[in-house]
N, C-alpha and C positions, 0 to 999 in steps of 0.2 A: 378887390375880389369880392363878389356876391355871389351869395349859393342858391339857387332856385327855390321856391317856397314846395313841399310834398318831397324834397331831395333826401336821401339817407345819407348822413354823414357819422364820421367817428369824433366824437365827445373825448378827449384821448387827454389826462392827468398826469404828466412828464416828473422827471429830476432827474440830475444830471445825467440829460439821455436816456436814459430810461423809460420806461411805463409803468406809471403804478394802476393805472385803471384806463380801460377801452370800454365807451357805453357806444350801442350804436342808436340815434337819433334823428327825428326825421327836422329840418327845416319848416318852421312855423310861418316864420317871416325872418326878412333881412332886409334891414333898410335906412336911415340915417341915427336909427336912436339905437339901430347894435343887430344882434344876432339870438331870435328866440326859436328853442329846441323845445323837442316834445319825446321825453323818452317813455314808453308804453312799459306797463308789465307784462313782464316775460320777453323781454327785448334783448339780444344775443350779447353779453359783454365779457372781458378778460379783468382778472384782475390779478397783480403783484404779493403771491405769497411762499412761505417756505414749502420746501418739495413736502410736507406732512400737512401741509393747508392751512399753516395760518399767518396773520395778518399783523401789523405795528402795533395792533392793540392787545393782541393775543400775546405778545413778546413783554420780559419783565423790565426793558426800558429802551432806548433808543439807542442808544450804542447795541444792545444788544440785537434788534431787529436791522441795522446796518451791517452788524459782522455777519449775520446769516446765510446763508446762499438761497438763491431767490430764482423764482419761478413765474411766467404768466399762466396764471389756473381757467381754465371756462367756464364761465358762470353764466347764468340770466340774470336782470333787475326783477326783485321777486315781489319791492313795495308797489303802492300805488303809481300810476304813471305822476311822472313831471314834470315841469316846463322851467326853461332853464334860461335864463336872457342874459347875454354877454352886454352890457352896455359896450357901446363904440368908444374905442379909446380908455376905457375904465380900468383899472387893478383890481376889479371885483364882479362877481358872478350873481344872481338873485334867483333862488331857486323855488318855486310854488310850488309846497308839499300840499299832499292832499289825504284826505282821512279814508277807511278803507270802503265808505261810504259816498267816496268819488266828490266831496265837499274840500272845497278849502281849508284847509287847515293855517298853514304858518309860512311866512318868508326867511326863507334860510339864507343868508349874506354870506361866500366865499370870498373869500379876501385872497386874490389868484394875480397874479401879473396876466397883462393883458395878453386874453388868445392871439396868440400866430394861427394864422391861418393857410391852408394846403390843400391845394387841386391837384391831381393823377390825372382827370379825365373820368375815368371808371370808377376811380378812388376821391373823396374829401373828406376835411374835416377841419379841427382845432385842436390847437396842442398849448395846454398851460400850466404852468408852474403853481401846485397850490402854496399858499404860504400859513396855511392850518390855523391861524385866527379866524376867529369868524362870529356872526353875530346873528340872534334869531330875533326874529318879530312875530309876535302874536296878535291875532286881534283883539282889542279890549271892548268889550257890549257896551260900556259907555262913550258916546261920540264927544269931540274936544267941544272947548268954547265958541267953535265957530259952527258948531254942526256936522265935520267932517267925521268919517271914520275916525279912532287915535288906534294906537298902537305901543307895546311894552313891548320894548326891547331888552336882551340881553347878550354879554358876551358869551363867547363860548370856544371852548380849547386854551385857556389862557396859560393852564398848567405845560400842555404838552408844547406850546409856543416857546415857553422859558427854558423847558425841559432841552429842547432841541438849538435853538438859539444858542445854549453852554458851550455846544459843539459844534464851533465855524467849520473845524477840519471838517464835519460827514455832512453839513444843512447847507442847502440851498436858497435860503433868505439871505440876500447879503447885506439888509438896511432894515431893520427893526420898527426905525423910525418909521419911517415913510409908509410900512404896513398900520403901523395904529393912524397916522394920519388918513390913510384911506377911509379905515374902519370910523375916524369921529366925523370924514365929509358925509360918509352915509348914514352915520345915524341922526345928521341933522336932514338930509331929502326923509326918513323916517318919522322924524319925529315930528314935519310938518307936514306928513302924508301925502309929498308929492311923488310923480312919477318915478318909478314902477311901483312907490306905495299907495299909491292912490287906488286898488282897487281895479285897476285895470289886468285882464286876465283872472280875475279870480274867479270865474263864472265859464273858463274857457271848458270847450268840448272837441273832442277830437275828432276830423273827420270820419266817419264810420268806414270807408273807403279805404283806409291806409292800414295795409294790411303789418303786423308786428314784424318786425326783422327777427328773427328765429336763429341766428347763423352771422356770424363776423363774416365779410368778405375777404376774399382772398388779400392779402397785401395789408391787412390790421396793424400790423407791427411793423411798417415802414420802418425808414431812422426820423427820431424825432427832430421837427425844426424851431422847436420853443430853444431858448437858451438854455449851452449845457453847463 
């Protein structure tokens, strides 16, 4: 399954069945190195909170934010736009923030099982399981010994990884391992500055043409097909 490049599709953050976040995104490309989105600010998204508005981070621990009762709230994406690339086949996500000066800023590594993918017809998108490890890349002003860009990495969410991982009964990671194994295959394509760190898209601009999606489509909240 390929999604047309200029396509609006739902960017859509599962667990067990559930939704914890709906971004709507348009289709960059799609093609044998994976799947790249472009979410614009102010682009229509839902996100999973208590009926008084708030979120896993707002709550005083994980257990606690699990017994909650829960809601999807309507939101917009309010930061800079994104670009979001699924490698094919991957357990991780690479997301190109940008500074509010429309500049590159940093690569942000989602450590996700790999997007399932879903066509309606009227309706697409991706559905995946985050696994809340994750790892950022900055770029360092000094380039390596070879002349390339370099790049410092670091972990990130380590605490709430452990935190959550306590509790098999409520988490959805069911292999610990296998998420840090992901997270060290990608810090060594990082740390040798190859593809998608190499530089490529960091200079992207978005077609002027493509107008912001303002408005979730009818059918946002399908039943999820990522694993429940």
């Amino acid at each position: 399954m390929r999604f047309e490049p200029g396509r609006l599709v739902l960017h859509r953050d599962t667990h067990h069945g559930r939704l914890g976040f709906v971004h709507h995104a348009r289709v960059v490309a799609d093609d044998d190195r994976g799947l790249l989105l472009w979410l614009a600010r102010g682009s229509a998204a839902a996100i999973e909170t208590t009926p008084d508005g708030r979120g896993p981070r707002d709550m005083p621990s994980f257990v606690a934010w699990a017994a909650a009762p829960k809601q999807m709230s309507l939101t917009t994406w309010h930061g800079p736009g994104v670009l979001r690339f699924f490698p094919a086949g991957a357990d991780h996500s690479v997301w190109l923030f940008r500074t509010e000066d429309d500049a590159f800023k940093n690569y942000y590594v989602n450590l996700e099982e790999t997007a399932v993918r879903w066509d309606d017809g009227s309706l697409a998108g991706i559905d995946v399981i985050d696994q809340d490890l994750d790892i950022v890349a900055y770029p360092d002003p000094d380039p390596d010994d070879a002349g390339r860009p370099a790049l410092r990495w670091e972990w990130k969410d380590e605490d709430e990884f452990a935190e959550r991982l306590a509790r098999p009964d409520l988490y959805w990671v069911p292999d610990e391992a296998a998420v840090w194994a992901e997270g060290h295959r990608v810090i060594k394509l990082i740390e040798a500055a190859e593809f998608p760190f190499d530089g490529t898209w960091t200079d992207f601009r978005p077609d002027p043409s493509w107008p912001v999606p303002t408005a979730l489509p009818a059918g946002w909240d399908r039943p999820v097909v990522a694993r429940v």
